[in-house]
Structures are given as C-alpha cells and as structure tokens.
N, C-alpha and C positions, 0 to 999 in steps of 0.2 A: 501234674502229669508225671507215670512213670516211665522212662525213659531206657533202652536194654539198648549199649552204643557200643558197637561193634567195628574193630576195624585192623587189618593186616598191618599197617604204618601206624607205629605210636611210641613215643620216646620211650627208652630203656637208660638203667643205671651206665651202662656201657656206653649206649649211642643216644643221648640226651638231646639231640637234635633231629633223631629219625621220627619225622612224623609229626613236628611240632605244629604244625598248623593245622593237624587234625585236633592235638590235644587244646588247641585256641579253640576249638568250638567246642568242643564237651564244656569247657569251662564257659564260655558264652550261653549254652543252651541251662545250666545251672543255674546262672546269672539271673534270670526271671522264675526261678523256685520253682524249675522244675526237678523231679528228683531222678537223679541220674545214674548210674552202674558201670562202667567200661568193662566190656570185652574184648583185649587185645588175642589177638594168635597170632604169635610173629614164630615164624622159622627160620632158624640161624645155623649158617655151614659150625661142622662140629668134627672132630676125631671120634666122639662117638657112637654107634652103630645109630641109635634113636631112644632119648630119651626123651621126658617130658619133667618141665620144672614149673610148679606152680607158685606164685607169688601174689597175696594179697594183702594190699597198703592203702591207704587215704594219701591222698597228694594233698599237695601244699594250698591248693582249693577247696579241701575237703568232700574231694569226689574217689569215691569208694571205685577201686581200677584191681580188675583180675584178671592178673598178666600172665598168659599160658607159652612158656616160649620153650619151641620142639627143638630142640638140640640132635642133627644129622648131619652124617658125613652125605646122606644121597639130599643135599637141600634141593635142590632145581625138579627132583621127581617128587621128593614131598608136598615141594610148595604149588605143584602143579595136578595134584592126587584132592582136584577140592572136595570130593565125597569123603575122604579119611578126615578132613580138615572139619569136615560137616560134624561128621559123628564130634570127633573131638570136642570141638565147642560144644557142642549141644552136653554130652558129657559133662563136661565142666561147668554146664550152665546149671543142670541138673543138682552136680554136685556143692556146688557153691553161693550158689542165686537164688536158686526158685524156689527154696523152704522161707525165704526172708524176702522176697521181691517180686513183685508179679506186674510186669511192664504190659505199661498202656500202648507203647506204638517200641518197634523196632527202627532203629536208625545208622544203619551200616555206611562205610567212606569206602570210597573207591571200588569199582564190580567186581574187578578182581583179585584176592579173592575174596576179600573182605562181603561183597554183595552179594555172592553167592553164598555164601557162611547167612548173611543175614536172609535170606528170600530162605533156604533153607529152616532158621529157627521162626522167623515169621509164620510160615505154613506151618510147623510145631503149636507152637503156640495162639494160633488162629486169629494176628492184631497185626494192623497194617503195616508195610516197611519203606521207611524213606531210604534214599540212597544219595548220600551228598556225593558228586563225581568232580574228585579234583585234575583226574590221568589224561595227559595230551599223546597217552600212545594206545587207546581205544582198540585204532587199527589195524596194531598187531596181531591183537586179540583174536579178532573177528576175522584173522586169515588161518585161525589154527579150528579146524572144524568140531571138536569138541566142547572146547572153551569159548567160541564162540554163540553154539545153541545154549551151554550152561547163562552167560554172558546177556546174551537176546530173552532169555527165559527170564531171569532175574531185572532185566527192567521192564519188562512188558508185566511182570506183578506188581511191581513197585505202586505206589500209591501218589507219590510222587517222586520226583528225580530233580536234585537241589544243583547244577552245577554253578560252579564257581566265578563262570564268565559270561558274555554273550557270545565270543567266539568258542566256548566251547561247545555251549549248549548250540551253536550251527552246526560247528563241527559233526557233536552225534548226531544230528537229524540227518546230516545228510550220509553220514554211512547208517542210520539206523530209518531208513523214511516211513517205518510202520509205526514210529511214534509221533503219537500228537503236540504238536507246540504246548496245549495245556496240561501236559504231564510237566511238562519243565515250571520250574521256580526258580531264577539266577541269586543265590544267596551266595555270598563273597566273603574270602577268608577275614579271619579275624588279624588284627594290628594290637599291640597291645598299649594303651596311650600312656599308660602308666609309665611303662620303657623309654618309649618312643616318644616322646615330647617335645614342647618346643622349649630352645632356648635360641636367644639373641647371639646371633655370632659376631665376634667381635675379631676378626683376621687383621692381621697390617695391610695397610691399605697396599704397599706392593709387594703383596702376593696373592695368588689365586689357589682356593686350596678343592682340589676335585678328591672322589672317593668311586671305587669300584669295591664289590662285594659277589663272591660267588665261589663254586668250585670249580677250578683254572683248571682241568682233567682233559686228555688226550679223547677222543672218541671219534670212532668211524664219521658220524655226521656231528660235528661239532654246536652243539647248542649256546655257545658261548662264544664273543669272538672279541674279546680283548686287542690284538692283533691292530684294530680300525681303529680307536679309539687312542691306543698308544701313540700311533703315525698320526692322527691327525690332531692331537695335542703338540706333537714336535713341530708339525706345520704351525699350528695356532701363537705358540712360541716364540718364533721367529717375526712374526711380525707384530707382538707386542711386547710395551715396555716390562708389565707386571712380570715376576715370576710363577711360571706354573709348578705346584707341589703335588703329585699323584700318591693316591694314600691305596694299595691293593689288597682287602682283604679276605681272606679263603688261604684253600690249600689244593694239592692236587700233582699231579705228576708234569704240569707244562710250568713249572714256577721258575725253574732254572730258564729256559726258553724264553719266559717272559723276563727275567731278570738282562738275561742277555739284550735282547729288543729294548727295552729302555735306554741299555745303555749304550745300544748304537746309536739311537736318538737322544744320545746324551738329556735323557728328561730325568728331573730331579722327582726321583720313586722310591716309598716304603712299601715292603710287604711285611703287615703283620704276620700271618699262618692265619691257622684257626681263633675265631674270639668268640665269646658271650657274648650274649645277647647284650647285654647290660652296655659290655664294651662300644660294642658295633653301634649303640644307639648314641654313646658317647661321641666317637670317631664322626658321624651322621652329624650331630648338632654341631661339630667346627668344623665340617667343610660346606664350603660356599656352594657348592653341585654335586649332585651322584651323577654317576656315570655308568651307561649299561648297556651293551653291546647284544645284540644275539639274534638268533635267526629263528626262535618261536619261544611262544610265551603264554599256559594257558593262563594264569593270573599274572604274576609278577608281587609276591609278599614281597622283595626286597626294594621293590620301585615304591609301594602304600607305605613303607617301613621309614624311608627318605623322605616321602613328602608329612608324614607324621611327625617328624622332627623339623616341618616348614624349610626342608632344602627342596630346591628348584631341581627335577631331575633331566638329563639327556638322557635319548635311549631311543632303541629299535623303532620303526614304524613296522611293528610285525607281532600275530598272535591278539592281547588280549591286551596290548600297552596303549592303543588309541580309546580303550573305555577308560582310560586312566591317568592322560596327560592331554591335559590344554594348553592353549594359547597363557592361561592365569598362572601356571604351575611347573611350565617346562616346554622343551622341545624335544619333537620325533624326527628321526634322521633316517632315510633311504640304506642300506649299508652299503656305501662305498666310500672312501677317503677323501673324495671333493665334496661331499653331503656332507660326513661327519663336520669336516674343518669349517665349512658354513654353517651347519648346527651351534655347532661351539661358539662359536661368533655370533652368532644372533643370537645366544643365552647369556653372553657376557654384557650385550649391551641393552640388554631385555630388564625390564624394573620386574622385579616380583617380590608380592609381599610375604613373605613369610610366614608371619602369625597368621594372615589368613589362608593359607597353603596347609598349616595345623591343622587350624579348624577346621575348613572345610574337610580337610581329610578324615580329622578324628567324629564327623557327623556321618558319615559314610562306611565306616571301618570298625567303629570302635567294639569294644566285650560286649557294651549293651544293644548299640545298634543291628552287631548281626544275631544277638540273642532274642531280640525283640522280632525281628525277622522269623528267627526258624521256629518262633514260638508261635506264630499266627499259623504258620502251616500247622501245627501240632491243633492247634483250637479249633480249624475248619474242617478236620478229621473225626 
C-alpha cells in the first residue's frame, strides 16, 4: 500500500521533539511494508515577512519525509489561512511526489490543520483519507465558526477516524453526535521498545527512587500539577524509614517555583532540564515509580513510556489514564493530597512485577503492534 502521510506536528532539526509521536506512527505504519512519503507543513514565527523552505531527506527509518516549513512574522493568521495551507501542500505535492508516487489512501494527524490539508488533497486525488486524532482541545476548534465547518467537514469525509484513546474518541462523539461510533478505530500511540526496555533495577534497599517527566510551564488552566505529588511525597516521608529520591525531568518556566517547594519540604530532588529520549528511558529503568500528576490526559505516551521500562506508575485518575493503569501495573489517585499520600502508600506496599508490566506493555504499544493495527484498517479499505 502506498501511503501520502500528512501532518502539521512532526519533528524538525530545531525542534526534534515536536510531534514525535506522530513520527512513531509513520515508522509503525512502514514497519508492515507499507510504502510511505511524509508531508509535513509546519509554520514557524519568523522576522521574515513569508517565506517558504523546502527540505527533502530519508530519516533514519528510511522514510522519504518532505518538510515544507512557512517561515512568518504573521504565524497565528497563516497557520489559521487553512485554504493557503491547502493550496501549498497540494503544490508541493505536485512538485515533489506525484511524478514519483501515486498513494493508495491518504493519512492525515490531527483535523487541524493537518486534516483539513489532508480531506482537501484526498478530494484531489480521489483515495480515501484516514485521520489519526491525537488533540484533547477539539473544542476550541468547534467554537470558532469557520474552522469549525472546515473541522466537521473533514471528518464527516474521513473514511475512517483513528483516535488515540477511548476517552477521546467519547469525547468527539459527544461534541461531534452526527458521527457514527463505527467511523472511529481506537489505534494508540506508538512506544518505542527498543528505547524503552526493561531492565532489573537494582536500588539500595533504603531508598526509594520516584521520577516525574513533563513540561513544568505556567498556564491559565494548568494541565500539570506537580504541586500534589511533591506535598504528598513530604507527607509519605515522614512516616517512613526509607529515603525518598525525586528525579524531575522537563523544563519550563515554573522550575524555579518547583525548586523552591521541594525545598520547603525539604524532599531530596534532581532536576534534570531537557533529556533524550535515550536518557529519559535510562532515568525510567532506575527509578522504582513514575510519577504523574494532572488534570487531563488524552493518551499519556510518558505513562506507556514508564510502564515499557516495567516501572510501576502513579498518576491521575483522569482523561485517558484509567485505559492504562491497573491494579497489575500501578495506582490512580483522586487529585488531592490525602488521595495522593494514600496512593503512594499503597504502591509502596503493592508487589508488582515488572518484567511482566514490559511485556504486557510492549504487546499493546509496540512499532509492530500499532503497525499491524493501522494496517488492517489500510486492507478493509
């Protein structure tokens, strides 16, 4: 099958982490030989009035990716101009694809705008368009009356519609209820097992080593809440012998804020910054628990990412984290400070195995399994 994959989020030499879970499924969906093309169109603020820079490379999977990235000082009206974004791609598809590649199905990430880019070349090219939907902010969309009929229009073509969870795919039905349940297919981000492995952790027996992982960023409605998790380790603390070691990695504007709060609770905490992947999977195989706070979640890659490396996770009872944490593999916490400190305490004296918190993970997650997934959808087409 040939495959035309399209999508507004997808790593760049700059920002190697934007969109990395969209490029886990290009490589997933290659994975069962199919053959593949990426069409990124990212828009990036610029001092430039508006240019356009074209780059075409084979990545390190040997998937042939044609990165068009619009360099403007007006980014938020360009990125929001999806007909100019149309033409463009199509343009560039013209120019660079279609003398050498002629796709059997189109397969766009996220509706906006990446799905409307794709429902647009779809109708070009006359072959159906899947639409994997990874965004838990839908509903913004669908308040801005434009973007919303483009938005509505583009999945009501869709062929199918791949999202990432079971709460998201409720979510859309119930702001979108003209769509059928069997338009959706829950296909779930990729983990990469390769990284994310198990190894046996070997900690001194008194200490306790936890890890959090995220971007610690200030925002109007906080999606993160580090805050519950740091008080309720100081409580947890105090009434045991072991030492607690908090490992925080990300970056972000609340890090000093957070630095502060640890050390009113005097709790013994590293912050990395920023790490690789490579790292973070490291960091993951020596601590005894991750740790994950928040107040919505349409998947949770860094919670699959933790239990891929057979650590036992805490974390939210909220979003998309209850299709992902069992009684086998972890605890879900209420968010307040007497949940948390009970949480934590029931996962300390909780047995979990490990190796099989791996496995089971990487049978659910891995390059092949969600390849083999979006691959049936491609066959029943």
């Amino acid at each position: 099958m040939k495959v035309l994959f399209i999508s507004s989020w997808y790593p760049t030499e700059n920002n190697p982490n934007f969109g990395i879970f969209v490029k886990e499924h290009a490589s997933a969906i290659q994975s069962t030989e199919n053959e593949i093309k990426v069409l990124a169109i990212l828009t990036e603020q610029s001092h430039l009035f508006f240019n356009i820079i074209e780059n075409v490379y084979v990545d390190e999977c040997g998937i042939e990716t044609i990165e068009i990235r619009i360099l403007t000082r007006f980014k938020n009206l360009v990125y929001h101009l999806v007909p100019l974004q149309n033409r463009i791609a199509y343009y560039y598809y013209k120019k660079l694809i279609q003398n050498t590649f002629s796709p059997d199905i189109v397969h766009s990430n996220v509706v906006f705008p990446a799905g409307m880019i794709g429902d647009f070349i779809s109708k070009k090219l006359r072959k159906p368009h899947i639409l994997t939907e990874h965004w838990s902010k839908i509903g913004g969309i669908l308040k801005k009356p434009y973007l919303s009929l483009l938005a509505k229009k583009s999945y009501k073509n869709t062929a199918k519609i791949l999202p990432v969870s079971e709460f998201l795919k409720n979510n859309m039905m119930s702001l979108l209820p003209s769509l059928k349940s069997e338009k959706f297919q829950i296909i779930a981000n990729v983990i990469n097992s390769n990284t994310f492995s198990y190894k046996q952790k070997n900690n001194p027996e008194n200490e306790i080593h936890f890890c959090a992982i995220a971007t610690w960023a200030t925002k109007k409605e906080p999606d993160k809440k580090p805050e519950l998790f740091i008080e309720a380790l100081a409580k947890v603390q105090k009434d045991i012998e072991k030492k607690i070691i908090l490992t925080m990695v990300g970056g972000g504007d609340r890090l000093n804020e957070l630095l502060q709060l640890c050390k009113k609770y005097d709790l013994n905490t590293e912050f990395t910054g920023y790490q690789a992947k490579a790292n973070i999977a490291t960091i993951l195989q020596n601590s005894d628990y991750y740790i994950h706070a928040s107040t919505i979640e349409t998947f949770g890659v860094v919670i699959v990412e933790a239990l891929m490396t057979g650590t036992p996770v805490i974390c939210s009872n909220v979003g998309a984290l209850p299709e992902l944490i069992n009684e086998s593999n972890g605890i879900l916490c209420e968010n307040t400070i007497d949940e948390w400190v009970v949480g934590i305490k029931k996962a300390l004296i909780s047995k979990f195995n490990s190796k099989q918190i791996s496995d089971d993970t990487g049978s659910r997650f891995s390059l092949e399994s969600i390849g083999n997934q979006i691959n049936d959808v491609y066959n029943r087409l």
